[in-house]
N, C-alpha and C positions, 0 to 999 in steps of 0.2 A: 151508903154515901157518908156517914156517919163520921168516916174516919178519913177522910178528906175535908180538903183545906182551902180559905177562900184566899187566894195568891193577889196581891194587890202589888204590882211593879210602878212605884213613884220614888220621889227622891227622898233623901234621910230624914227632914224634916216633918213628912206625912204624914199625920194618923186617920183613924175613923172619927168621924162622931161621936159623941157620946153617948146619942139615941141612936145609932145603928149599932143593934148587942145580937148579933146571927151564932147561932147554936154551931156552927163549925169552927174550928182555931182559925187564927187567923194571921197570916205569911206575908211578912212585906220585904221584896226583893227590888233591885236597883238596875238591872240589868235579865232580858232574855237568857245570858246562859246559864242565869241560875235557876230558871223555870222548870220541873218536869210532871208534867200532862200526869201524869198515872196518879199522883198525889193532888189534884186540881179537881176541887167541885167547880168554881169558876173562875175566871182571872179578869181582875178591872184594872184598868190602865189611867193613871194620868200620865197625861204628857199634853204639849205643847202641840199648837194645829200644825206648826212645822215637823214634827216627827211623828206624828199619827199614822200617815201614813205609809213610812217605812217598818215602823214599828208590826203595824198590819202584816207588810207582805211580809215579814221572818218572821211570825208568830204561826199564820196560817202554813207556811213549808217547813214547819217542822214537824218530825212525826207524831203521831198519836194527839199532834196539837189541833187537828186543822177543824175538830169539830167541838173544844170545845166551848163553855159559853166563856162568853167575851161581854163587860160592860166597861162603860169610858165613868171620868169623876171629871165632875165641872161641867163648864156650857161648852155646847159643841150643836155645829149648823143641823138639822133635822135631815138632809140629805146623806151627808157623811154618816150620822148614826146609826143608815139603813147597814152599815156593814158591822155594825155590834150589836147586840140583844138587849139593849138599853142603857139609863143610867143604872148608878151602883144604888139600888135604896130596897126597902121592905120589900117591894115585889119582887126583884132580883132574883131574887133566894129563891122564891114561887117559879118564874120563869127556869132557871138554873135546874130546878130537882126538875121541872116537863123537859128540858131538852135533856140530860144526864139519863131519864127515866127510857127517853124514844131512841135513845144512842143503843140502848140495850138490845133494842128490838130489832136492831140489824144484825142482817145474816153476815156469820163469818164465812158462807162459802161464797166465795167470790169464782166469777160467771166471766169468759171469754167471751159472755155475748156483749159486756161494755166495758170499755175500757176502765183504767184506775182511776184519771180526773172524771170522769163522768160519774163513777161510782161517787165519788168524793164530792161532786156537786148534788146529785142524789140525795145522800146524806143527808149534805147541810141543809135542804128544803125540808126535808124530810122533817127533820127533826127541830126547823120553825115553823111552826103550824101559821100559815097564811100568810110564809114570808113571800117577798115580791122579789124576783130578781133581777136588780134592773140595769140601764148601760148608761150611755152617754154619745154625743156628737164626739168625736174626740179626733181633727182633721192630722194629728202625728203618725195614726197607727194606720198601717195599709189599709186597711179597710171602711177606716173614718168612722167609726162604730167600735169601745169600747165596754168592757162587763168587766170589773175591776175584780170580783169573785173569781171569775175563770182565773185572772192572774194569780191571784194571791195563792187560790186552792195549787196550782198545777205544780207538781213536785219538780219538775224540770224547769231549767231556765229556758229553756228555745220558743223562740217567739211563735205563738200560736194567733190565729184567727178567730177571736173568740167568738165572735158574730157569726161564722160559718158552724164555729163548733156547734153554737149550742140550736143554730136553724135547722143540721144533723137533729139534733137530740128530739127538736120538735117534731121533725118526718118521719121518728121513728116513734113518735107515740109518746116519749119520757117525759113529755116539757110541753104547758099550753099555753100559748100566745095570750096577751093580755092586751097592755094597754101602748098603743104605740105612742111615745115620746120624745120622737123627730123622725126624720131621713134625711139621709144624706145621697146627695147624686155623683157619679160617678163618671170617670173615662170608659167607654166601650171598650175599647184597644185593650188599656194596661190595666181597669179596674182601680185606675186611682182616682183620690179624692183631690187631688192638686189641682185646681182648676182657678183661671186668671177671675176675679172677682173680688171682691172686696178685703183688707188684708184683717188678719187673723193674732189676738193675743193670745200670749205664751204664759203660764205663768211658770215664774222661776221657782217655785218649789217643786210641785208635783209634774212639772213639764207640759201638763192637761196644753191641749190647742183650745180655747173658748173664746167666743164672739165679743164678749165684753164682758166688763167688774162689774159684779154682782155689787148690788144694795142690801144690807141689813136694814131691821126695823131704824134703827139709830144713825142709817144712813152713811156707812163705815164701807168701804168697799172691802172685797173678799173673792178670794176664788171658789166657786161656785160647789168647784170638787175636792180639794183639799183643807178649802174654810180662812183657807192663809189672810189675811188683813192687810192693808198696804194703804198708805198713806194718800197712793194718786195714783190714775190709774198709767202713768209712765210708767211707775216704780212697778207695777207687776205684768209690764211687759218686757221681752225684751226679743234682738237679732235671733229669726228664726231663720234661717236658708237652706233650700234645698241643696245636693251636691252639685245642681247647674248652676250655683249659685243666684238663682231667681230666687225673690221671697217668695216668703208660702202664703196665699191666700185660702181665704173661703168664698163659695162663689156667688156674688149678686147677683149676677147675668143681667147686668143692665146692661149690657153689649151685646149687639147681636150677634157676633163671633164670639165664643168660647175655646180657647186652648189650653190643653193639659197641660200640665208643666213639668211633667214626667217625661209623656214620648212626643210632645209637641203635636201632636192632632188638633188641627183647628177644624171643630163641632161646633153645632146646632144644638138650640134648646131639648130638643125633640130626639136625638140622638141620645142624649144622655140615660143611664141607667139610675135606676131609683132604689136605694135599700132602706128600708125601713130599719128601726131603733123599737122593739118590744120589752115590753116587762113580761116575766115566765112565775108560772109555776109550776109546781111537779103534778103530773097526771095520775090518776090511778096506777094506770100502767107500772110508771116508774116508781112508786111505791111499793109496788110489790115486788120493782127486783131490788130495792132496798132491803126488804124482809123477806126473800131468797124464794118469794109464793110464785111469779111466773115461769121459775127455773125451774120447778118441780110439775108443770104440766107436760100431760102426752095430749098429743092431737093425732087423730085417726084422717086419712085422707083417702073420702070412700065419695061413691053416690050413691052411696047406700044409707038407709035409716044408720043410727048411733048402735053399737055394738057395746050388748053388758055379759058378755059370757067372758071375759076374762076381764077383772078391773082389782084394782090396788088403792085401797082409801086413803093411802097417801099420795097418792100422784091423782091429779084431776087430770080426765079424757074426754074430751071436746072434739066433735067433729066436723070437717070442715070439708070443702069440696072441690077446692083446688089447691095449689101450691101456692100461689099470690094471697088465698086468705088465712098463711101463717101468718105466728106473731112476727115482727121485723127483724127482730133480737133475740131469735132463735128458741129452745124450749128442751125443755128435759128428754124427750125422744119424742122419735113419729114413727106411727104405723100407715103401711101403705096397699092398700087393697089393692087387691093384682085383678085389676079387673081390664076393662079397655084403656089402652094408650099408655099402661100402668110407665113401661119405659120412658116414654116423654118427661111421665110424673118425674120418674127417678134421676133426670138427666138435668130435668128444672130445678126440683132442690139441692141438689149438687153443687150448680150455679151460684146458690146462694152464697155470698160469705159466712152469715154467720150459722147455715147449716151443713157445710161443708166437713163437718166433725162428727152432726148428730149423731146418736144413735138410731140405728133406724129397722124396724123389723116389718115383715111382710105377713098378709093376711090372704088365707087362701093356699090352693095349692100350682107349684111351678107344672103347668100345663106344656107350657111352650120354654125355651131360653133357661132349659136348668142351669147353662152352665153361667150365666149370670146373678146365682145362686151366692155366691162370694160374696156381692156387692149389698148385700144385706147383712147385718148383726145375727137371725136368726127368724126362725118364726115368732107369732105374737103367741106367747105360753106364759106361765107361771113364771118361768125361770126369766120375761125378759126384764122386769125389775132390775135382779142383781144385775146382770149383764149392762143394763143401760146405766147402772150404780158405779157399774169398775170403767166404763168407758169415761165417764163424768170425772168423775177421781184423776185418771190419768190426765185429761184435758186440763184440768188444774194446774197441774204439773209440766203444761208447755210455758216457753219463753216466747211470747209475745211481743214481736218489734218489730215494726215495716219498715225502719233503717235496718235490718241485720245485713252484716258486711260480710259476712263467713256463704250465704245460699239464699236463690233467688224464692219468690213467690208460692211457685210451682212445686219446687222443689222443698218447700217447707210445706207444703199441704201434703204431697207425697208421702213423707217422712211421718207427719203427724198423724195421719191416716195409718199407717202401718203400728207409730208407738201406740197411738190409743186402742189399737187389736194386735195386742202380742202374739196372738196366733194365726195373725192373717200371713199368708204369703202372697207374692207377687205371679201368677198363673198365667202361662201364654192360652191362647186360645187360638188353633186355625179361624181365618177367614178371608171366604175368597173377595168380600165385599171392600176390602182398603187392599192397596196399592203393594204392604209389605206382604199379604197373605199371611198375618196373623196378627193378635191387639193381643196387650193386656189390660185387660176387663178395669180392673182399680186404674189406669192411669187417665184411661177414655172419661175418667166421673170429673177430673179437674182440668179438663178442657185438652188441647197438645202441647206437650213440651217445645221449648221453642226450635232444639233441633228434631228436624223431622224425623229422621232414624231412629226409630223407638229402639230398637236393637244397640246400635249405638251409644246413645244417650242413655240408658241402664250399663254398659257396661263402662263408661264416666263416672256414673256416681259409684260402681265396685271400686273402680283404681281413686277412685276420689275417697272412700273409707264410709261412706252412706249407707252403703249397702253391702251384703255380703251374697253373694251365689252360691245357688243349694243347686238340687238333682235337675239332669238334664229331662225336660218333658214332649223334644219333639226336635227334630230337623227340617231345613228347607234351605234353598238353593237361590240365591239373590242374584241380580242383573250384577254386574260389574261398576255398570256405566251408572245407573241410577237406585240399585241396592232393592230394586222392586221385587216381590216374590212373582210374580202375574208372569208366569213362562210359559211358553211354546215350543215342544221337542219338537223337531221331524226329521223323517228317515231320510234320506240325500242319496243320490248317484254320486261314487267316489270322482266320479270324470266327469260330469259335468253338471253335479247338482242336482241335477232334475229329483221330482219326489214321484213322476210317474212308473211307479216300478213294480213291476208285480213276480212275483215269487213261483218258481215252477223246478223242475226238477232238468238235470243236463244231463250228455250222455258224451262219455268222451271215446272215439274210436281208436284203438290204437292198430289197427290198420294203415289209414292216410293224417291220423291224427287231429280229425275234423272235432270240433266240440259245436252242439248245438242244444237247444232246446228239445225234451224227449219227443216230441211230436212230430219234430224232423225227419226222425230215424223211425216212426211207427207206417209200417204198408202193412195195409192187411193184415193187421193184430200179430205184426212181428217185427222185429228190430232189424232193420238195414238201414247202410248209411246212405246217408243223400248226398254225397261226394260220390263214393269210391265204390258203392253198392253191397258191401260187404255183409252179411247177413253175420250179425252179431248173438252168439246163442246163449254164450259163458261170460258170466262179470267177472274182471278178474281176468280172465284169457282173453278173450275177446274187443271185450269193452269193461271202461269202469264208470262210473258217478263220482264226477268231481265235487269239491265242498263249493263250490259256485253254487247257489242255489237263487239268485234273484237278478234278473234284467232290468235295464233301463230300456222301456221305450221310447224313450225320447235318441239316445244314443246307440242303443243296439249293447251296452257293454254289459258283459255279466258280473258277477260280481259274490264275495261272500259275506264279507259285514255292511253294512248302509254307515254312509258319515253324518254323524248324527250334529244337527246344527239348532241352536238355541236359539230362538227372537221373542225378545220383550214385549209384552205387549204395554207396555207404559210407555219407553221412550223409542221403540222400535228398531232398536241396534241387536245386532245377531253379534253371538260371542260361542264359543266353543264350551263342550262342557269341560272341561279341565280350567276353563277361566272364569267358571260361576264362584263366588264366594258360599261358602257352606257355612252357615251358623243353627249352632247348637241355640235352642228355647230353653232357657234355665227358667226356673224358680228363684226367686229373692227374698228375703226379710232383711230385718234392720240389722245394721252391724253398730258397734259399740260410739265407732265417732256421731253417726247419724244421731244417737240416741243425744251425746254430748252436748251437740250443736242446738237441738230443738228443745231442748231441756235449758238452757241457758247457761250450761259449764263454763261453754269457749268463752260466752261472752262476760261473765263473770268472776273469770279464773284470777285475773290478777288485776280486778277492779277497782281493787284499795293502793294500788303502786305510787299513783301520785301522792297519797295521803303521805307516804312512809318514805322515801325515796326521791331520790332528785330527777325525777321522769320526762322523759320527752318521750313525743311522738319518733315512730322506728326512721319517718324519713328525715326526722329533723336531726337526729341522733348519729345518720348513718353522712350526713352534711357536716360534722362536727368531726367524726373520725377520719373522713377523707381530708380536710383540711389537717390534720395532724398529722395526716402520713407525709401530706408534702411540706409540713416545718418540719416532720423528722428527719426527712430527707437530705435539708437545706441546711441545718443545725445539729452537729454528732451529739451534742451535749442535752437534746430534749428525748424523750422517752415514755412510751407508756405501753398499756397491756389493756387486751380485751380478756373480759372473764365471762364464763357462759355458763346461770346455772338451769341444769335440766330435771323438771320434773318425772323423773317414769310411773309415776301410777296414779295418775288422776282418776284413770276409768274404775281402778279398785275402787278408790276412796270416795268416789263418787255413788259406788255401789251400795258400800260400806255404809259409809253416814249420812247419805242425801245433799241437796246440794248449798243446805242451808247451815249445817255441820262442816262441811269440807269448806267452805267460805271461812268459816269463824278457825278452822284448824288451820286455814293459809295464811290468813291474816296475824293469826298469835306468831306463825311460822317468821314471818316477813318482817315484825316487828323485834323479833327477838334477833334477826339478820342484820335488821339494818346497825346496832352495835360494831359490827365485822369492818363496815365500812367508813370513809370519810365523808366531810358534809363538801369534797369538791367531785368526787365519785358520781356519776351520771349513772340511768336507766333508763333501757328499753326493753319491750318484749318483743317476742316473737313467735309465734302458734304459743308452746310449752316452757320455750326458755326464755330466764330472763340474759341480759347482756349488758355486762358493766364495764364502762370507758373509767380508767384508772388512771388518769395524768402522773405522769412523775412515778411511773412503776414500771419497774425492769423484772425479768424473766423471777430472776433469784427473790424479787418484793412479792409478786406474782405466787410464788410457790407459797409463800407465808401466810400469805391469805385464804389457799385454800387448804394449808391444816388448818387456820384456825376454822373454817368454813366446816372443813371434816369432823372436827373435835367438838363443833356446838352442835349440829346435827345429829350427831351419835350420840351425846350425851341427853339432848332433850328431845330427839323426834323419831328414838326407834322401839316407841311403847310399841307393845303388842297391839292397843286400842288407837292408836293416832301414829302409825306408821308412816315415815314419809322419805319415799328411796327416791334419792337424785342421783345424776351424775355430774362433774365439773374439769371443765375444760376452759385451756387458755392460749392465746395467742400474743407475744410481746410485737411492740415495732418494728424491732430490729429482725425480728421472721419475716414479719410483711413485707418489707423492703428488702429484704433479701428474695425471700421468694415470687417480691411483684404479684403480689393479689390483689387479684379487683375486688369489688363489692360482693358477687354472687361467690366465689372460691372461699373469700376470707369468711361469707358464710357459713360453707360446707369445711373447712378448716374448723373451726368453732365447734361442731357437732363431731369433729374423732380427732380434733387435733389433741394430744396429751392429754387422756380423756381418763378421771378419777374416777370409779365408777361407785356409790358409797354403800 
């Protein structure tokens, strides 16, 4: 720590004390962008009670800033201080080395069993020993319950529920309820806090909604959560309105009608819902997935005594006796004793989300259901350490995000399930027990896809690039009408149906030319016909056997093939077999896009564009060029050109240098591009390509751009080690309007129209 520095951000006239002499140099900056974390034993702030606040939240989202110590200089309200680790004085320094010392002690391996702010919140407890995390009444935010931490920590701006968040963290063991410090009641309906009763100040700095101006010792009023000072308490109110333009109240309920002022429900005292307002700390629990110890246990789930015949001193094995008494937040791997109901077991933790990944191995021997054998990582042996080591590993290396726009739910557990067992494939299995007459085992573990046709739905995500098809492992014969395998042959009368038919041998006479069943023509253990009486001696001369071999009872007609007729037994329509659908059981594993997508390529491919580039969103972009096509249409004299540049080898490059390298080699790419262009030059993307609106560019401006495009690419992007092959193509106005393309065409134009390939 030695060689880091105490950052003090105040104005140009600041210095220290004379008596505060702290063994570290000492940095005084004017402004957050000249802050950086990595050179920071602690950073103390003055500033004014009016920028405290903001100051806070851009100090806390910036990176590697968000843990560390923080002290303010001068007087500041004892409430507000709970969000810094004190004043700047001799203790400072003391406090500063225990939080800098307990920062160490966190693990860098980071756990999909909790998210990044949660980690982040973790932390910062973590690392203030007995800090209290506390909220407020705050009737602005949906919930009416704010925790100003969850704000400040979360790297995102989108507005979060911090009250639910962190009521999660406490169901999950991470976080223990303390000391409750209001409630707030609520709309049933809509869960608001808008509610007609008594009306509610605002205050005009920090926005805070609070009930009234706070009194200092000195009797000065102030807001309660920002410290702001205000003269009277008008001055620190002011026009709050909803969008129905109703003011905002908080609720007295001296009325005995209560209405929302949201969805208008006129309630009852007693109808109302009640949320409490708690102080947290961090639990044991959550300690240890700050210092990576609950990540690193195995739990055996037996009812059987604890097994020590194979154990790992670095993994702790705990045994438990059902699925409900894991930990909530999943755990380094589970063993699962194949004993009674073991499938249930294996169907429950499935279930789970956050075991949906684990690794997980089996104890015992497959008795029964080998072929559900797959659905496990392996036996519990020596080897499943490593095993549960690489599976972990990989896990790391998903993209995690419940908005992803690129594949649903399902389909990202699918995906992920396959990446984290690179040698897993996708296995049909006959069965007569479901409707298709066959499952695959790994899809049955994450519930059903939501189209029902598993067959189907695997060969979407092939033509969707998810998946790729290996060897064929089986055929079957689907309904038409409902794709069910569950069939029914039977043999038929060509005449009239019937299935009463039984099989005998004929005798045809060519005498009178009678045909009958041989029994006809048997008297007396000898052939004569029962027409014409003819004693038939010689086959062939005589008589012969026609290929007639089977009669209909029901109709008398003979017959030589049966017409064979198909009924479903699912939706009970009879179909022919020449109109069954025949599908081949492939084999599946990941193909290169699946890997993309769940890895976070797609969605981080060209995440820096707005930084670098005049970016719009594709549909706002694609609103902007339609309007141009129809003044170019209107005006000979206006003119412009689509440019379209196309990435071809992300999947290399992503192979190549992972996806935190191919980020930083796109970015240097983009920034060194963006020279090529003007600052009136628009951007959008699209999957791989970008697409640039060129105002005031004609066919022959068009061309010039993409030597120069050609000429910077080749000269700076076709190292051996940072290779990067595009192709470029363009489309002027005067094409468009010549050729009358719409949006979807002037797309596929774009991808081979005068296509540079470099």
């Amino acid at each position: 720590m030695s060689n880091k520095k105490i950052i003090i951000l105040a104005d140009e006239n600041y210095s220290l004390d004379a008596d505060f002499t702290p063994s570290h140099s000492v940095e005084y900056i004017q402004t957050l962008d000249d802050f950086s974390a990595n050179e920071c034993f602690l950073l103390a702030l003055k500033v004014t009670q009016t920028t405290s606040w903001t100051l806070l939240q851009q100090l806390r989202k910036m990176p590697n800033a968000q843990l560390t110590p923080l002290f303010y200089i001068g007087e500041i309200d004892e409430r507000l201080s709970s969000l810094y680790d004190g004043p700047l004085d001799e203790k400072a320094l003391e406090i500063a080395d225990r939080i800098n010392e307990l920062i160490t002690q966190i693990s860098a391996e980071y756990t999909h069993a909790i998210t990044y702010l949660e980690q982040l919140i973790l932390s910062y407890l973590f690392t203030r020993k007995d800090y209290l995390l506390t909220g407020f009444i705050d009737y602005h935010v949906p919930s009416g319950i704010e925790y100003p931490l969850v704000r400040f920590l979360n790297p995102n701006n989108e507005e979060k529920d911090s009250w639910a968040f962190l009521e999660t963290m406490a169901d999950d063991g991470l976080l223990q309820p303390q000391l409750i410090i209001g409630e707030v009641q609520l709309c049933p309906t809509c869960q608001s806090p808008a509610l007609s009763g008594a009306e509610l100040i605002r205050c005009t700095v920090c926005k805070s909604s609070i009930l009234k101006v706070s009194l200092d010792p000195n009797n000065n009023k102030y807001c309660p959560y920002c410290q702001t000072k205000f003269e009277s308490q008008a001055a620190a109110s002011e026009s709050f309105e909803l969008k129905n333009e109703l003011p905002f109240y908080r609720p007295s309920f001296a009325e005995k009608t209560i209405t929302c002022l949201d969805c208008k429900r006129q309630l009852s005292q007693t109808e109302l819902l009640t949320k409490k307002c708690f102080t947290y700390v961090i639990t044991n629990e959550g300690k240890k997935f700050v210092k990576g110890i609950s990540f690193k246990r195995t739990y055996l789930i037996s009812d059987k005594a604890p097994i020590q015949s194979v154990t790992d001193t670095n993994k702790e094995l705990t045994t438990v006796y059902s699925v409900q008494a894991l930990p909530t937040r999943g755990c380094f791997s589970v063993i699962l004793d194949l004993t009674s109901n073991w499938q249930d077991k294996l169907i429950a933790l499935r279930k789970l989300s956050y075991y949906q990944l684990t690794p997980l191995f089996y104890l015992g021997e497959f008795i029964t259901s080998p072929e559900l054998m797959p659905l496990f990582d392996g036996p519990f042996d020596n080897n499943s350490i490593l095993i549960a080591n690489d599976i972990n590993e990989r896990i790391q290396r998903l993209y995690f995000n419940e908005n992803n726009q690129f594949i649903g739910q399902y389909e990202w557990f699918i995906l992920s399930y396959l990446f984290t067992r690179p040698k897993l494939r996708l296995l049909p299995q006959l069965n007569h027990q479901v409707t298709q007459a066959f499952t695959y085992p790994v899809l049955d573990l994450f519930g059903q896809p939501q189209k029902e046709d598993t067959w189907e739905y695997l060969q979407d995500l092939v033509t969707s690039g998810f998946l790729k098809q290996g060897a064929a492992h089986s055929e079957i014969q689907a309904c038409p009408s409902c794709h069910a395998g569950l069939l029914n042959f039977t043999s038929n009368c060509p005449n009239c149906h019937s299935v009463d038919i039984q099989e005998q041998q004929f005798i045809h006479c060519f005498t009178c030319g009678h045909i009958g069943p041989i029994s006809e023509f048997m008297l007396r253990e000898q052939l004569r016909c029962s027409r014409c009486h003819t004693k038939l001696r010689h086959i062939g001369i005589d008589y012969d056997k026609p290929l007639e071999d089977k009669l209909c009872l029901n109709c008398k007609h003979s017959f030589f093939e049966y017409e064979v007729n198909v009924t479903c037994l699912v939706c009970k329509k009879q179909s022919m077999p020449q109109d069954l659908l025949t599908r081949k059981l492939y084999e599946y594993n990941l193909d290169r896009y699946g890997i993309n997508i769940i890895t976070g390529v797609r969605q981080n491919l060209f995440k820096e564009l707005p930084q670098i580039f005049k970016f719009l969103e594709f549909n706002a972009f694609m609103a902007i060029v339609k309007w141009n096509i129809k003044m170019a249409k209107r005006f000979n004299n206006l003119s412009f050109s689509l440019l379209a540049i196309n990435i071809l080898n992300t999947d290399d490059l992503m192979l190549e240098l992972g996806l935190l390298k191919m980020e930083k080699l796109l970015r240097e790419f983009f920034e060194g591009l963006r020279t090529v262009f003007r600052e009136i030059d628009l951007c959008t993307k699209n999957e791989n390509q970008l697409i640039f609106f060129l105002p005031m560019t004609d066919e022959h401006a068009s061309s010039f751009i993409i030597k120069k495009i050609r000429d910077f690419t080749e000269k700076n992007w076709r190292r051996q080690e940072a290779k990067i092959d595009i192709s470029l193509s363009y489309v002027s106005s005067h094409e468009i309007i010549k050729l009358n393309l719409n949006e979807n065409s002037l797309l596929a134009e774009l991808h081979g129209w005068k296509t540079y390939e470099q």
